[in-house]
C-alpha positions in Angstrom: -88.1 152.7 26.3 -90.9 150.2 24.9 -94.2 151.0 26.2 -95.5 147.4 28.3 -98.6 145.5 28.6 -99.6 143.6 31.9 -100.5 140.3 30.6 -103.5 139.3 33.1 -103.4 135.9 32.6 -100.0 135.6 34.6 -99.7 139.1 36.5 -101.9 139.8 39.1 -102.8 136.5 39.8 -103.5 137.6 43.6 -107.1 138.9 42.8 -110.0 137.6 40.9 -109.4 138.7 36.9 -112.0 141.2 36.4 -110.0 143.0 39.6 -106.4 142.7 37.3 -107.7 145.6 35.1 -107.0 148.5 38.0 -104.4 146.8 39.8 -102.5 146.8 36.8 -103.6 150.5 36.0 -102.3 151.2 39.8 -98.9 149.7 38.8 -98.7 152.0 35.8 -99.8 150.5 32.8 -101.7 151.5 30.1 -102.4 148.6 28.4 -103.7 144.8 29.1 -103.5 141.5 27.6 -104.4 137.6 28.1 -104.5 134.5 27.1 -108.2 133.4 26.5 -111.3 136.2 27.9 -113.6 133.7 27.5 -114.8 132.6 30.9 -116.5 136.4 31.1 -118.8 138.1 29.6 -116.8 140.6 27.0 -119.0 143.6 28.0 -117.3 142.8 31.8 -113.9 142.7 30.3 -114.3 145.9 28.1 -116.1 148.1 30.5 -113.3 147.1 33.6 -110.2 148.0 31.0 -112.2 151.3 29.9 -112.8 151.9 33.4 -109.4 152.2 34.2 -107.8 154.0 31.3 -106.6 150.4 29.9 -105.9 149.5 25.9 -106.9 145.8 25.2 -103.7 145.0 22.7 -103.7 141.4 22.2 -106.3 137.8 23.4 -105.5 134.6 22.2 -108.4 133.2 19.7 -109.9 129.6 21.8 -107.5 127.0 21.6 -109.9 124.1 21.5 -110.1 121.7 25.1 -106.9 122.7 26.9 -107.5 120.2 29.5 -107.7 117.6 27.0 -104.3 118.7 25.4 -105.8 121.3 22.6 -102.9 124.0 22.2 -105.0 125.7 19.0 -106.9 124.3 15.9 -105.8 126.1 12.9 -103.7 122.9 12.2 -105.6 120.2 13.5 -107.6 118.1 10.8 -111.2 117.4 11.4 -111.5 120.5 13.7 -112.3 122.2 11.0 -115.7 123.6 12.4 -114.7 123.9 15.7 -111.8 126.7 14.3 -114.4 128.8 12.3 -116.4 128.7 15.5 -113.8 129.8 17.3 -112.5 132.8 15.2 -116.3 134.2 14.9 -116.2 134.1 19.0 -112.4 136.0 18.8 -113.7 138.6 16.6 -116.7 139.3 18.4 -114.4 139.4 21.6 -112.3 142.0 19.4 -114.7 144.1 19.1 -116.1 144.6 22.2 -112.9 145.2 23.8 -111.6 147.1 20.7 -108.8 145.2 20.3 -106.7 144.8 17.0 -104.4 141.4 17.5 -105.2 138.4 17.7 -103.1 135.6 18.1 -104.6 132.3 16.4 -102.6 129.7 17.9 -101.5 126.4 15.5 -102.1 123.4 17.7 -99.9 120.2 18.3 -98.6 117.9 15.6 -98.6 114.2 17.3 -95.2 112.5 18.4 -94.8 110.2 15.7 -96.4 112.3 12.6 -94.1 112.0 9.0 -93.0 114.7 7.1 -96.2 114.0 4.9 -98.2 114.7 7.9 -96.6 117.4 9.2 -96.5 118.6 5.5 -100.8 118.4 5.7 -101.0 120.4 8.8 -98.7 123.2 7.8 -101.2 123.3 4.5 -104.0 123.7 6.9 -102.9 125.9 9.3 -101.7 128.3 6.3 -105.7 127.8 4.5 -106.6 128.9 8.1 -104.7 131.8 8.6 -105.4 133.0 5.3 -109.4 132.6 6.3 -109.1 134.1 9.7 -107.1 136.9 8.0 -110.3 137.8 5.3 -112.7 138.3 8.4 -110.5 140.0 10.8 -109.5 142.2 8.0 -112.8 144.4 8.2 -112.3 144.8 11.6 -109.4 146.0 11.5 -107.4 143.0 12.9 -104.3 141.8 13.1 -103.7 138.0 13.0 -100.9 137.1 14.8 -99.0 133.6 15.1 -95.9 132.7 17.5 -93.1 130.1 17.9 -93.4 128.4 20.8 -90.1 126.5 22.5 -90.6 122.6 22.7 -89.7 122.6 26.1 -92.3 124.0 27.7 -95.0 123.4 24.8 -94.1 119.9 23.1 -95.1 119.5 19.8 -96.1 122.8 18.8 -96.3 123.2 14.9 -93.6 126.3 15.2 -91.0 126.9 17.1 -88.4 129.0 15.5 -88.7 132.2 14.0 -87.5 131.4 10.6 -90.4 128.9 10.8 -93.1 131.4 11.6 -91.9 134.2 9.4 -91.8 131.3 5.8 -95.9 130.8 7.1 -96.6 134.6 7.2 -95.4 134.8 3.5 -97.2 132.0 2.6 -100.4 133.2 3.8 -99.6 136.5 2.0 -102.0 138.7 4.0 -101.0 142.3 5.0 -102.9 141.6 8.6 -101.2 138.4 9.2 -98.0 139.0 11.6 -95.5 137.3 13.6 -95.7 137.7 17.8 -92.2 137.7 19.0 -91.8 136.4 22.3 -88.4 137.0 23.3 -88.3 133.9 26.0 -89.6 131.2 23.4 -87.1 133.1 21.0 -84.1 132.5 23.3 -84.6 128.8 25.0 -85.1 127.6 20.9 -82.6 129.8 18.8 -80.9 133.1 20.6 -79.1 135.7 18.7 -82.3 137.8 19.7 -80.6 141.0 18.2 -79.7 139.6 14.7 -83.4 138.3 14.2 -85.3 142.0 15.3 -83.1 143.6 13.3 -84.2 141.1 10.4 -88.1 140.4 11.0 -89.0 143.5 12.3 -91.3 145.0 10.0 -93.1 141.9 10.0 -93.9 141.4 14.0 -97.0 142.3 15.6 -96.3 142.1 19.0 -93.3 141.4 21.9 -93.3 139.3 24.7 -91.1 139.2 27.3 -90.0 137.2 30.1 -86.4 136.0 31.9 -84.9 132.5 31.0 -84.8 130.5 32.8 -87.3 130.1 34.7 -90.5 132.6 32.7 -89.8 135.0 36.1 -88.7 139.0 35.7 -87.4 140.1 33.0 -84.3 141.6 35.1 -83.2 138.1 36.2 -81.8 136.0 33.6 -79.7 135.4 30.7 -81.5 138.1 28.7 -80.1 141.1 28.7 -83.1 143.5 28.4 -81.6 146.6 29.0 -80.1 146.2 25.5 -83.4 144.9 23.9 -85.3 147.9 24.7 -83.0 150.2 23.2 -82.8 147.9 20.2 -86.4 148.6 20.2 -86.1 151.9 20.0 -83.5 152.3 17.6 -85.7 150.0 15.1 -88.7 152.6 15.9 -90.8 149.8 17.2 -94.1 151.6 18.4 -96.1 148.6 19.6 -96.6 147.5 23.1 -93.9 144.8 25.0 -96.3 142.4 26.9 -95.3 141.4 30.1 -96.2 137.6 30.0 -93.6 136.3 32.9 -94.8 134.5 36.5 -93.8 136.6 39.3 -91.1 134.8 41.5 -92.5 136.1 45.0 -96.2 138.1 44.0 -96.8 140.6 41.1 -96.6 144.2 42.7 -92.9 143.0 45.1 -91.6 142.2 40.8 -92.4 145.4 39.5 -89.1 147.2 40.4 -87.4 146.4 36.7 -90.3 148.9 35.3 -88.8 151.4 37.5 -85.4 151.1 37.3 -85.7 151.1 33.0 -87.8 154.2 33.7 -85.4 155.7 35.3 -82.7 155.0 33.4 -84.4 156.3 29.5 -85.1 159.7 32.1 -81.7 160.2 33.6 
């Protein structure tokens, strides 16, 4: 059975964030992720994980001005500033929580772009994953980038494996991986099992959730019983973050950890 990561961002939602660190450590996890840190101090962040036993795994780098729309930079011309900015403010985040992902998110390619266009973008984001990859590299850093469906994200640069996987051998870096989020993975494509099998030595991280709906992972189409022992045969070590919205509050959802528990024990 995967070891999982209580994504903060989603779970927990009941108490202030700096307060998600030990309720997640009370619900058994050992390990904490989110989407962007950036409203506190990373000194706050690090010293409320470390206080409670609590790996940082993965943070998202900023995405730009999400009110405004911003889903990421690396692809977005003229923001070219902006991104560098934003990858020194990741990496300093890294370190003080002592984190080794980081997912550098692509950003939104407009409604009625050309292939040209699109063609100019996927250039860029590739130049900018390549960049981000030289300076996290010293750090120790994984850069990670992920498919996102075009339901729920519209006009994302990637959505499809395939698509993500042709960008990390283009940027050719050996910290550069792909973050597989099994919901995204399913609403766009399926065949979940074929594709692990295939990309695996290439992903950085796992995300889960149940489709529909981004609830529990033990409601749903997915059958994650099988996943996790796909996992296992394939010898993934990483962490499975737990990036779903709790259908009726965080700790009354937390009853699929224990009934996978108990069935790797019995």
């Amino acid at each position: 059975m995967p070891r999982f990561s209580a994504n903060l961002s989603v779970l927990f939602g009941e108490v202030p964030f700096l307060e998600r660190c030990g309720e997640a450590a009370r619900a058994g996890f050992r390990a904490v992720e989110f989407t962007y840190p950036y409203e506190w101090q990373a000194s706050d962040v690090a010293a409320r994980a470390a206080g409670h036993g609590l790996d940082v795994v993965l943070f998202n780098a900023p995405p730009g001005d999400l009110a405004a729309g911003d889903r990421g930079l690396a692809s977005v011309p003229g923001r070219e500033r902006e991104f560098a900015a934003s990858i020194a403010t990741a990496l300093r985040y890294a370190r003080d929580l002592a984190c080794r992902r980081l997912h550098v998110m692509a950003g939104l390619v407009p409604a009625d772009a050309d292939e040209a266009e699109r063609a100019r973008r996927r250039g860029l984001y590739v130049r900018h994953l390549k960049l981000a990859c030289e300076e996290a590299a010293p750090q120790g850093v994984t850069i990670t980038i992920e498919p996102l469906n075009p339901v729920d994200v519209p006009g994302y640069l990637l959505s499809t494996q395939a698509e993500a996987h042709a960008i990390r051998e283009e940027g050719g870096a050996a910290n550069l991986k792909v973050q597989f989020d099994l919901y995204h993975a399913q609403i766009v494509e399926g065949d979940l099992t074929a594709k692990l099998r295939r990309w695996m030595p290439h992903v950085g991280h796992i995300q889960i959730a149940g489709v529909p709906g981004r609830h529990e992972p033990d409601v749903g189409e997915i059958n994650y019983g099988w996943i996790f022992r796909v996992l296992d045969e394939l010898g993934y070590g990483g962490y499975v973050g737990c990036e779903y919205r709790p259908a009726a509050g965080t700790q009354a959802g937390l009853g699929w950890m224990e009934v996978w528990d108990r069935t790797r024990t019995s």
